[in-house]
PASEBA-1860 file (N, C-alpha, C; in nm, 3 decimals):
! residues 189
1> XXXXXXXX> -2.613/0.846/0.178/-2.628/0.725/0.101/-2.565/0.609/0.178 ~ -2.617/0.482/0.181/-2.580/0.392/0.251/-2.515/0.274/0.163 ~ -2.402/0.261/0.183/-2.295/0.227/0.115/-2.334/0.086/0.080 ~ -2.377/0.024/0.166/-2.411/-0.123/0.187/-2.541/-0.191/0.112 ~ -2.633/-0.088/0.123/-2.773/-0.048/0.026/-2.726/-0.064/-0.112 ~ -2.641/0.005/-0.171/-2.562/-0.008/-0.300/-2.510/-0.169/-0.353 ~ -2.497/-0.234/-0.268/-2.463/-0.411/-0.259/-2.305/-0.420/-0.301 ~ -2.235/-0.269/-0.200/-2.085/-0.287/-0.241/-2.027/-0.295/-0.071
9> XXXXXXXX> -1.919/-0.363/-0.122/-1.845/-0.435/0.048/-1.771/-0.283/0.096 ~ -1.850/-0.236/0.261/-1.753/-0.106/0.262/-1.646/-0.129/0.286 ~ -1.607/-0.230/0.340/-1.455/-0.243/0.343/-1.340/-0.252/0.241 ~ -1.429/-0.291/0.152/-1.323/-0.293/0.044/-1.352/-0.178/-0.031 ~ -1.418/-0.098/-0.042/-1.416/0.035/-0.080/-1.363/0.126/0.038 ~ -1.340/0.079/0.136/-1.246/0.203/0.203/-1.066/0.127/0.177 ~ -1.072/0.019/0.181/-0.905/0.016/0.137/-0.862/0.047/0.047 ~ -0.957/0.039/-0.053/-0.926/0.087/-0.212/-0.912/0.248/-0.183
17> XXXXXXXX> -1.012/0.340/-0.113/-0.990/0.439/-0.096/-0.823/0.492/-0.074 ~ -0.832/0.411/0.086/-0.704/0.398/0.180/-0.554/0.404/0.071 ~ -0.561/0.357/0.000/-0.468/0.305/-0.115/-0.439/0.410/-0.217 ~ -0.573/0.456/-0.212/-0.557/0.587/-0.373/-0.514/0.737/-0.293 ~ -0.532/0.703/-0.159/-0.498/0.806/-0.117/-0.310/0.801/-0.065 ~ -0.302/0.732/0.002/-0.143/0.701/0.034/-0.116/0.718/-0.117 ~ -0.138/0.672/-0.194/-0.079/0.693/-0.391/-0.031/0.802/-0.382 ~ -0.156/0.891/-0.364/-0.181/1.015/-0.446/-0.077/1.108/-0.310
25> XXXXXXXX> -0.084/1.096/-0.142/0.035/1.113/-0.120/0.179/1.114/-0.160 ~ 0.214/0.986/-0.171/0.367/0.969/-0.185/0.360/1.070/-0.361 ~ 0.316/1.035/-0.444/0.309/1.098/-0.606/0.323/1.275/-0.556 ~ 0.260/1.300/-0.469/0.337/1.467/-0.426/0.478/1.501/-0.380 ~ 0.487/1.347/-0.272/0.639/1.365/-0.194/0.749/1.370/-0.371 ~ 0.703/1.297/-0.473/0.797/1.292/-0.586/0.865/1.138/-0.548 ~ 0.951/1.125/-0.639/0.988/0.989/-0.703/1.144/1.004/-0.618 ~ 1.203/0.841/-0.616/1.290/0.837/-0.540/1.300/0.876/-0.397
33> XXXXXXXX> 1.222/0.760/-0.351/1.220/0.766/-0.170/1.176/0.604/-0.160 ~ 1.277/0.620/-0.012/1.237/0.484/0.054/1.089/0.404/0.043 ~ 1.110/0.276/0.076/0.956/0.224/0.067/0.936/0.262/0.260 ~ 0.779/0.300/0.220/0.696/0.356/0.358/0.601/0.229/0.390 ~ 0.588/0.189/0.522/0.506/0.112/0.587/0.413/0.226/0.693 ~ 0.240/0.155/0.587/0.168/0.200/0.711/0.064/0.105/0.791 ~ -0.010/0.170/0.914/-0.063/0.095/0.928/-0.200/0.133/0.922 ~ -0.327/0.039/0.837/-0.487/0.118/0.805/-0.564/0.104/0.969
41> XXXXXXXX> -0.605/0.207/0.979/-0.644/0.175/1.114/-0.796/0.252/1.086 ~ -0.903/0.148/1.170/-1.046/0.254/1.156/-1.070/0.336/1.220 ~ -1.118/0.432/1.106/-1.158/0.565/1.146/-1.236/0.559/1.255 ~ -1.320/0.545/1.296/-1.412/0.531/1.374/-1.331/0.536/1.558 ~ -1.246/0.439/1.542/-1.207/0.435/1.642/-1.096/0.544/1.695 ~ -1.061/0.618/1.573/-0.967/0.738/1.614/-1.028/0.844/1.630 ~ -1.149/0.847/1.597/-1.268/0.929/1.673/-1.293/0.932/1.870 ~ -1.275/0.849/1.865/-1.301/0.793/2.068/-1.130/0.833/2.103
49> XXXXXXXX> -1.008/0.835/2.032/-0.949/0.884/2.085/-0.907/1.079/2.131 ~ -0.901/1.091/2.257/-0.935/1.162/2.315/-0.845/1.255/2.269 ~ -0.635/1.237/2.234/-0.596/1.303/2.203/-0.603/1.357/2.032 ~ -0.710/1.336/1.982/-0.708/1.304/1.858/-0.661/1.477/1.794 ~ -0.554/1.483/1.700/-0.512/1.637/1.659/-0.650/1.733/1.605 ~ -0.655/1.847/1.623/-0.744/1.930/1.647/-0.746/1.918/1.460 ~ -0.856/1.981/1.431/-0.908/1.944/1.266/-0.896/1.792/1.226 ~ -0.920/1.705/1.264/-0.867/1.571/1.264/-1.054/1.531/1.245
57> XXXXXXXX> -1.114/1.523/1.396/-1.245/1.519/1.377/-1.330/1.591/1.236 ~ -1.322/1.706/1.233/-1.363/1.722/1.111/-1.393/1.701/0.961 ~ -1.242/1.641/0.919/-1.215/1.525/0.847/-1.310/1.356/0.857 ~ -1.283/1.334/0.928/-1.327/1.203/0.971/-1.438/1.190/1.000 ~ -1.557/1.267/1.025/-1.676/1.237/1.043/-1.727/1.244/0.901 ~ -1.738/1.317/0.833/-1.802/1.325/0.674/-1.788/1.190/0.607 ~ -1.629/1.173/0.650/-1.569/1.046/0.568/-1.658/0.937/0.654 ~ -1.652/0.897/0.754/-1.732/0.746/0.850/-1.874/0.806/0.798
65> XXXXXXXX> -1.992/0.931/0.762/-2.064/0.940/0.721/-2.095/0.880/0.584 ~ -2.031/0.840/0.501/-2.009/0.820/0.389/-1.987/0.668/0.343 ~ -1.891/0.651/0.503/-1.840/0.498/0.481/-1.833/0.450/0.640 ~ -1.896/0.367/0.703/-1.852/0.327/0.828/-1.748/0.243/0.833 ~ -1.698/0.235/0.723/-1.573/0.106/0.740/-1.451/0.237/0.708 ~ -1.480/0.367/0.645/-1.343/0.433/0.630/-1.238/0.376/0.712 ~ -1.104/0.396/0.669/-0.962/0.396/0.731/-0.884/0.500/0.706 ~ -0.813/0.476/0.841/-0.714/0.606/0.776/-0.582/0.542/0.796
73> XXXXXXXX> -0.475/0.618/0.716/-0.355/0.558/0.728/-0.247/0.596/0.807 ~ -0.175/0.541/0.868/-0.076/0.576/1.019/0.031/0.536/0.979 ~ 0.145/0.668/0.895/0.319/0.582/0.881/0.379/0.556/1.001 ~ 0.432/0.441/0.982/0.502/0.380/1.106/0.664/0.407/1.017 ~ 0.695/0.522/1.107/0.792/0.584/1.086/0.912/0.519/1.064 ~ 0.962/0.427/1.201/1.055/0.328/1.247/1.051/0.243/1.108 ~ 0.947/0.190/1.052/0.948/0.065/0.944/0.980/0.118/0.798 ~ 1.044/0.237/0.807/1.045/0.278/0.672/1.264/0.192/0.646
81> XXXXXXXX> 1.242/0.153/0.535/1.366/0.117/0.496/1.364/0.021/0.376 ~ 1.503/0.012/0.310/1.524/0.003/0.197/1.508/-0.123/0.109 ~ 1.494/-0.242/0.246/1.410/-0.383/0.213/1.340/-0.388/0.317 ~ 1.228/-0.373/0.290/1.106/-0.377/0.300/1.024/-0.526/0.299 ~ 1.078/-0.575/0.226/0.998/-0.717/0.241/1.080/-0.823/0.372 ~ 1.214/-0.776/0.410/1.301/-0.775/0.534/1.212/-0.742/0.612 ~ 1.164/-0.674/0.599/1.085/-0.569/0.778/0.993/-0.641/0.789 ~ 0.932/-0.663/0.638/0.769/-0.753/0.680/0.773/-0.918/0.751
89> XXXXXXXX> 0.903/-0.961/0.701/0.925/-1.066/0.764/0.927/-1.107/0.927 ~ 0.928/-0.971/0.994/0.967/-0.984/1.122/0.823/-0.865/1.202 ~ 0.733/-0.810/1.125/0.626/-0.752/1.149/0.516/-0.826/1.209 ~ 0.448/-0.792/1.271/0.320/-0.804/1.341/0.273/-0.712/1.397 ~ 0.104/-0.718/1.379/0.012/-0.596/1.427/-0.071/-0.650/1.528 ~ -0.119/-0.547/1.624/-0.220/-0.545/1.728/-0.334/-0.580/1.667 ~ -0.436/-0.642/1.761/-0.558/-0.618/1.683/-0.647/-0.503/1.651 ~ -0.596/-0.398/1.696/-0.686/-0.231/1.676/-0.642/-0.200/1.548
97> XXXXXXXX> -0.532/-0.249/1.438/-0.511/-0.224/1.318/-0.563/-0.343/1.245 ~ -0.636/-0.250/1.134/-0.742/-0.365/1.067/-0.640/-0.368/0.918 ~ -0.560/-0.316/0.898/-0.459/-0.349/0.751/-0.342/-0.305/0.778 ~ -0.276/-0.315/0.635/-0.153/-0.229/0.624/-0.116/-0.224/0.444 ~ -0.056/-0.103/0.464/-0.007/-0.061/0.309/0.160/-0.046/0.311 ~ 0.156/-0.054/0.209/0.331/-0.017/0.179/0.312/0.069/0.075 ~ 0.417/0.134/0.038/0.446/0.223/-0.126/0.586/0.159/-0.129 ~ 0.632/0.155/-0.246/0.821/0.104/-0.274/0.749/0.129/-0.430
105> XXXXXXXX> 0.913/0.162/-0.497/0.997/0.261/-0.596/1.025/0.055/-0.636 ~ 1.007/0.042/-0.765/1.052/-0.038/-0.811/1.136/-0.054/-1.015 ~ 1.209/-0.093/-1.061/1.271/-0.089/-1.157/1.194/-0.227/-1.241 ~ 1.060/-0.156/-1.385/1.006/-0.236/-1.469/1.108/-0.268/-1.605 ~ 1.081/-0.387/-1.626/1.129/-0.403/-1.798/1.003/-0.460/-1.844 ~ 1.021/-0.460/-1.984/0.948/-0.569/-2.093/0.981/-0.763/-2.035 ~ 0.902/-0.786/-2.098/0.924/-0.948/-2.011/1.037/-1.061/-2.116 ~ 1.090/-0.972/-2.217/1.144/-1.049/-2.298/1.296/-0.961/-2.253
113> XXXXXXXX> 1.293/-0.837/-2.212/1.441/-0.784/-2.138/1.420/-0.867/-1.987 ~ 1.379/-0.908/-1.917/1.333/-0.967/-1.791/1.401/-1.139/-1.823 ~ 1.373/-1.160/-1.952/1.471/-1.280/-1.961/1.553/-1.283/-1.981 ~ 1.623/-1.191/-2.014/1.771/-1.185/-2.084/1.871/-1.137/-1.967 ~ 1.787/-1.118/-1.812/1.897/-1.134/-1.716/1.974/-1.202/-1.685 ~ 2.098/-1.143/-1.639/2.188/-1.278/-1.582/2.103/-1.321/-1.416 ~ 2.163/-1.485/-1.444/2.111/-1.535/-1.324/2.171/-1.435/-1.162 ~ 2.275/-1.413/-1.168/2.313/-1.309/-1.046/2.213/-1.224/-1.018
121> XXXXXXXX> 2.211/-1.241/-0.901/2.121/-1.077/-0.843/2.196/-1.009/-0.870 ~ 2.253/-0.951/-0.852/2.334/-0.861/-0.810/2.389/-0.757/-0.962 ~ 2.420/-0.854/-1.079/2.420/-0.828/-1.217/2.324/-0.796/-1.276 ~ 2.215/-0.868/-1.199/2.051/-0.878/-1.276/2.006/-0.730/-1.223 ~ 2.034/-0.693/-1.109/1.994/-0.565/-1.141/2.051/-0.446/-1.133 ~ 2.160/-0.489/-1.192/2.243/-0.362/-1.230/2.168/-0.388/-1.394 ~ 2.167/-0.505/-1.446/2.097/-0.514/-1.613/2.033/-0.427/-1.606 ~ 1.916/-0.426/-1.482/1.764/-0.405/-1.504/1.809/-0.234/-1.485
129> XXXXXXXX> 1.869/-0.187/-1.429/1.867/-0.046/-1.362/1.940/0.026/-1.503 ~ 2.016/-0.060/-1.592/2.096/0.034/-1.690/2.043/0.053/-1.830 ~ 1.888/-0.078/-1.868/1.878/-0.119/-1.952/1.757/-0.004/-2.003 ~ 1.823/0.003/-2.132/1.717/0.150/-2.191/1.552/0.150/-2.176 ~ 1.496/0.009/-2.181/1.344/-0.025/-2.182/1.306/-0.033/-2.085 ~ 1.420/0.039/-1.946/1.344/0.007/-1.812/1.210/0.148/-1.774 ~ 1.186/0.126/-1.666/1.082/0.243/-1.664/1.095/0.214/-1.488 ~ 1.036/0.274/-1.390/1.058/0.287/-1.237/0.860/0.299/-1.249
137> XXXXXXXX> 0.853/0.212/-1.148/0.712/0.218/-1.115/0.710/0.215/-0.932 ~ 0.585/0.319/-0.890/0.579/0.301/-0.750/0.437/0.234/-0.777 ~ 0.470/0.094/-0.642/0.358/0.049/-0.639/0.336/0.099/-0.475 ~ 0.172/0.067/-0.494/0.103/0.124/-0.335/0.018/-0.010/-0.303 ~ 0.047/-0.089/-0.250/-0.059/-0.215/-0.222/-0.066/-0.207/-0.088 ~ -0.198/-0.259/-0.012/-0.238/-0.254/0.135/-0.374/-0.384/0.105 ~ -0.352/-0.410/0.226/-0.460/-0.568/0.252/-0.541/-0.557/0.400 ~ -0.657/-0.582/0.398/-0.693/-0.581/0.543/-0.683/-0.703/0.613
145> XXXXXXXX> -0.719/-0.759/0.690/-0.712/-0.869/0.804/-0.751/-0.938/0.784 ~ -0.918/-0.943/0.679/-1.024/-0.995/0.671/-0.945/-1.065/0.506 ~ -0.835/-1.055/0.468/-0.784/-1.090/0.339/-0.813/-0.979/0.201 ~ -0.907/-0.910/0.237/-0.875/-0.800/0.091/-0.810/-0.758/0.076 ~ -0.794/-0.732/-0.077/-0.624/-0.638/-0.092/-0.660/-0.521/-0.206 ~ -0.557/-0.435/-0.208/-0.587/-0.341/-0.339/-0.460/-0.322/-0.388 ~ -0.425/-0.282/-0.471/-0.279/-0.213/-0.525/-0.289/-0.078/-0.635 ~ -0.217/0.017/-0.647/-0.192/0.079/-0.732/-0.041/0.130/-0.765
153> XXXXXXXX> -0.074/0.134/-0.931/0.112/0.105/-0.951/0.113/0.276/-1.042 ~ 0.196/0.326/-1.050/0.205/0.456/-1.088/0.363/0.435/-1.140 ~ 0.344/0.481/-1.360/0.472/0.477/-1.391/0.565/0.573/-1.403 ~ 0.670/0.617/-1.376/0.758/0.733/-1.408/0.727/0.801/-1.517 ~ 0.737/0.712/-1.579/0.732/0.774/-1.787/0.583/0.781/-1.802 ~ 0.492/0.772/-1.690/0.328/0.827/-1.741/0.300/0.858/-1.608 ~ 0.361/0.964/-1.561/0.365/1.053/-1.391/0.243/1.114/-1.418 ~ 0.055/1.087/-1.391/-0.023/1.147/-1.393/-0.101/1.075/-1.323
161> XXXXXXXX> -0.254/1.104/-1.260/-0.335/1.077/-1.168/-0.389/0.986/-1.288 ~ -0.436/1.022/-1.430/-0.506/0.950/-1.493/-0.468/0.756/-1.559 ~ -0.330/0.812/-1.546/-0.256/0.703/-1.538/-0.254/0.589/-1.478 ~ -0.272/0.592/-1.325/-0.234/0.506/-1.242/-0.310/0.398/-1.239 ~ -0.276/0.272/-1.258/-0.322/0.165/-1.300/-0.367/0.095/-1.114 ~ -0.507/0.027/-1.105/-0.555/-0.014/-1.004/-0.649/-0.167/-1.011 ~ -0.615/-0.248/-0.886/-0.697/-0.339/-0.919/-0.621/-0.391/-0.820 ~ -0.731/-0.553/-0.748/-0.704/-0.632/-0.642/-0.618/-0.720/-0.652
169> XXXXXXXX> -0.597/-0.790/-0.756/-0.464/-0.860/-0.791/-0.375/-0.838/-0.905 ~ -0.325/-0.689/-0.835/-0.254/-0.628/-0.928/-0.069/-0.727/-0.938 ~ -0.072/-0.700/-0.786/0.106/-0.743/-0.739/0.083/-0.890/-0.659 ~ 0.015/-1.030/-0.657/0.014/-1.074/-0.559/0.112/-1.078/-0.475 ~ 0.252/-1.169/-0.526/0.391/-1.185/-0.433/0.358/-1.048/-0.280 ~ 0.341/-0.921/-0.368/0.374/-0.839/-0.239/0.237/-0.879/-0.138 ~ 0.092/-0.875/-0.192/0.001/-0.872/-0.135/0.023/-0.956/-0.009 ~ 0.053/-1.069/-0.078/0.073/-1.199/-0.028/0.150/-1.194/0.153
177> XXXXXXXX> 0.268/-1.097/0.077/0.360/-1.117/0.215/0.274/-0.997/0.271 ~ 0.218/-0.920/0.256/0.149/-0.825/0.346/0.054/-0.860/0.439 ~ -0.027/-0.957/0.412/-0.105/-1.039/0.457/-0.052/-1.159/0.539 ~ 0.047/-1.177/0.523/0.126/-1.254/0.626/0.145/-1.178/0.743 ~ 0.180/-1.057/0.740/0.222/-1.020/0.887/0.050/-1.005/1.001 ~ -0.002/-1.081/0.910/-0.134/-1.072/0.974/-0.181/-1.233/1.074 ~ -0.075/-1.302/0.994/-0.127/-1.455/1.051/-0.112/-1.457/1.209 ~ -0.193/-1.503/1.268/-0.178/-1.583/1.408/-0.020/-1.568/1.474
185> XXXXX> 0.022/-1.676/1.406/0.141/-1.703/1.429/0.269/-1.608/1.406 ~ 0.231/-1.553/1.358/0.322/-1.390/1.276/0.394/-1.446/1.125 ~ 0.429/-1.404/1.057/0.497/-1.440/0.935/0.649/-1.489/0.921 ~ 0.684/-1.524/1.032/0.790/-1.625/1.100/0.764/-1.781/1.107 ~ 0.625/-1.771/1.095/0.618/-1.912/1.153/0.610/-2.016/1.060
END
């Protein structure tokens, strides 16, 4: 079936893919872990690489059969750490990577406990971390080059596949800075 024939963008059906899959990763690793930086890189082209791991091809042809825009995702090991929006500040990619995703562990309230923080950081989320109506959500957002984005947020207190809430402007703030480490100039400038 030809993806494009259908009058849907493959690219944005492979990041969305790209996205549900890193999810549905980290949701096995379990809850409580660092935020992970990856980078979406096309399939296609990790095909022509020569050292490519043995069962690797196999995988990947069905999938570029399916989708010529597939991606696959590459943790960049080094970028994993505990501010994360720190790292992105000082990130930039080659042009052979066509996106990037993150996952990070974040602490939700109600928006009426969300006001009742103290102005301190530092108080504000000790509030947020002690306060009975909180809940821990991992979000998974990734953006390609070309500006699409996807996100999926997965809650502690509703830990199931059926659960996981998805959509393109789910998180902008994060999208936003993800897509920065994409500018020209790098996200410094």
């Amino acid at each position: 079936m030809d993806i494009e024939a259908l009058g849907v963008d493959p690219q944005a059906v492979a990041l969305a893919l790209a996205v549900k899959e890193i999810e549905k990763e980290a949701s096995r690793n379990g809850w409580d872990h660092a935020p992970t930086v990856y980078a979406l890189v096309p399939s296609k082209d990790l095909l022509e690489d020569p050292q490519l791991p043995e069962g690797y091809r196999d995988y990947l042809e069905p999938q570029l059969a399916a989708n010529p825009a597939h991606l696959t995702a590459v943790i960049q090991e080094d970028l994993s750490s505990a501010d994360v929006m720190e790292t992105l500040g000082y990130l930039a990619w080659p042009e052979q990577v066509a996106g990037m995703a993150v996952t990070l562990e974040r602490v939700s309230v109600p928006p009426e406990v969300e006001a009742q923080a103290p102005e301190d950081a530092e108080e504000a989320a000790r509030f947020f971390a002690e306060h009975p109506d909180r809940d821990e959500v991992r979000i998974c957002a990734g953006v390609l080059r070309t500006g699409q984005q996807w996100c999926a947020l997965r809650a502690r207190s509703h830990d199931d596949d059926d659960s996981v809430v998805e959509s393109s402007d789910l998180i902008p703030d994060l999208t936003a800075a993800l897509l920065a480490t994409f500018e020209p100039e790098g996200p410094e400038a």
